[in-house]
C-alpha positions in Angstrom: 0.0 0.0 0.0 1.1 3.5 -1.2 -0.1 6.9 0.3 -1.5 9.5 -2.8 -1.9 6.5 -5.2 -5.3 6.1 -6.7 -6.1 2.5 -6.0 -7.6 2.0 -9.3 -3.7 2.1 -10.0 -2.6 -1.5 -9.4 1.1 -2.7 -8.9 1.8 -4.0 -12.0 0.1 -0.5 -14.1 2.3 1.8 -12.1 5.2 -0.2 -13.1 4.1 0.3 -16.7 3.5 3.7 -16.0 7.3 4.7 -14.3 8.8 2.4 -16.6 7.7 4.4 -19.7 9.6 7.5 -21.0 8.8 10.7 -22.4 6.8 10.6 -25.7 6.0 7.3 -25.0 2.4 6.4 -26.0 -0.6 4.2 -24.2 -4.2 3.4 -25.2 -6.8 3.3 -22.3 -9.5 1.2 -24.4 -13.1 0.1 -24.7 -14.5 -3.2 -24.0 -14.9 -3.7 -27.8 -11.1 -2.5 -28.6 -9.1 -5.6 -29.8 -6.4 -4.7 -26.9 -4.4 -8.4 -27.4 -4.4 -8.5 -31.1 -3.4 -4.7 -31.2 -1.0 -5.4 -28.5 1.5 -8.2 -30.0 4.4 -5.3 -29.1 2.6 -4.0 -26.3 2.1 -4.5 -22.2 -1.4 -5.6 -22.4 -2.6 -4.7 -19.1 -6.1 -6.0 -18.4 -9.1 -3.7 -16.0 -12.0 -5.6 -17.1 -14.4 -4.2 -14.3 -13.1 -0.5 -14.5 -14.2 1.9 -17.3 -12.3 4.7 -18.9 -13.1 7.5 -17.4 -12.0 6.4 -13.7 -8.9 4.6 -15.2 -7.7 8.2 -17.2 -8.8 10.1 -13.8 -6.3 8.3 -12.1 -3.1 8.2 -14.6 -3.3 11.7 -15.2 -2.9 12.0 -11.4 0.8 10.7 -11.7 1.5 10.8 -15.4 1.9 14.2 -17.3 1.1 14.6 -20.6 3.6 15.6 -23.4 4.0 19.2 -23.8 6.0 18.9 -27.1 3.1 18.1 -28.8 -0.1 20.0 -29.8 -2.1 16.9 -29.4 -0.7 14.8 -26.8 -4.4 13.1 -26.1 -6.1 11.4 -29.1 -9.4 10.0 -30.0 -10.8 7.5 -32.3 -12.8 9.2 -34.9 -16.1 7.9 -35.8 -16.4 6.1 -38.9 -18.2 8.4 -41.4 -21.8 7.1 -41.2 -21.8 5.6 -38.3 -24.9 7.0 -36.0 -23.0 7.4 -32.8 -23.1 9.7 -30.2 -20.1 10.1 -27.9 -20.5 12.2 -24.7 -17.9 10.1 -23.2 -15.6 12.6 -25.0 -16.9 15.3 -23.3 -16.3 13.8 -20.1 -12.7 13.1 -20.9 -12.0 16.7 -22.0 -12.9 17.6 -18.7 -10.7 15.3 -16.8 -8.2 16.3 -18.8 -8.8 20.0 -17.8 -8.3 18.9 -14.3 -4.6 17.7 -14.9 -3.4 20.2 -18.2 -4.2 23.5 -18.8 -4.9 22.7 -22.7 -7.8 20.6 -21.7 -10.1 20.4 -24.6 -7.3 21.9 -26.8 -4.6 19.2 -26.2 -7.5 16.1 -27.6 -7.2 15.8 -31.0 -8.8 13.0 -33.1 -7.3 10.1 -35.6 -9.3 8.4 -37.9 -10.2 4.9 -36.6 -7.9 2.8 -38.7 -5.0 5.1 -38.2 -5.5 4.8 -34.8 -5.5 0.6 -35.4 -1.9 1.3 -36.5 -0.9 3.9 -34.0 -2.1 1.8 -31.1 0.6 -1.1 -32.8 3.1 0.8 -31.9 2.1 1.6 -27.9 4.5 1.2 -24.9 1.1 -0.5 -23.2 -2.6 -0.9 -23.7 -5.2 -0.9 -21.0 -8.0 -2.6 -21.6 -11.5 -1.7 -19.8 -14.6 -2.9 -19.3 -16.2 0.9 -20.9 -19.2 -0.5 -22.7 -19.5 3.4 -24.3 -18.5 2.9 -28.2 -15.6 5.1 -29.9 -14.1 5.3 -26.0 -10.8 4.7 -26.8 -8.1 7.3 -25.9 -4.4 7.5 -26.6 -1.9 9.0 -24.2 1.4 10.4 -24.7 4.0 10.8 -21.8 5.2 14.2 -21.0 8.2 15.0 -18.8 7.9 15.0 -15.1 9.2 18.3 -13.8 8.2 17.9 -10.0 
């Protein structure tokens, strides 16, 4: 047991998480994302029962995001006529707000199978339980200055 750790946070993702460098990338996915396939080169790190909102809540407690970038947060785009609403998006800009002072402007999106081929090339994927479609976010690792 840590103090200041989110729980959510188990032994084996903080690893992950200290272990990677800056501009290092990880995918916090949906429960429909194909993390093992995707993740042949990756850490697969599975949080079945967790969803993504809770699981990016807590990283971006220890982890800071890449200030090299413009877009250091990315988003699977919805395929073009696909009928599907995302407000999960909306609550991740805000979470992100509560960690970067970019919030909304550091998100940008990538079309889904770019993002297929991006997420390939990951440090680690986290697979959720987040039953919300197009939930999948990509992180990339800042520099820790504190």
């Amino acid at each position: 047991m840590l103090k200041g750790i989110p729980k959510i946070l188990s032994p084996e993702l903080l690893k992950v998480l200290a272990e990677m460098g800056h501009s290092d990338r990880l995918v916090i996915s949906d429960g429909n994302f194909p993390a093992e396939s995707m993740g042949k080169d990756a850490i697969v790190i599975r949080c079945d029962g967790h969803g993504v909102p809770e699981i990016l809540d807590a990283i971006l407690q220890v982890f800071p995001l890449d200030t090299y970038v413009e877009k250091p947060v990315n988003l699977m785009e919805v395929m073009p006529g696909d009928n599907v609403e995302t407000p999960i998006w909306d609550t991740y800009k805000e979470i992100i707000a509560k960690y970067d002072d970019r919030g909304a402007d550091a998100v940008g999106n990538i079309e889904r199978f770019a993002f297929y081929d991006e997420a390939k090339k990951v440090y680690a994927i986290i697979a959720t339980g987040e039953t919300a479609l197009y939930a999948n976010i990509m992180l990339q690792k800042g520099v820790v200055v504190d």
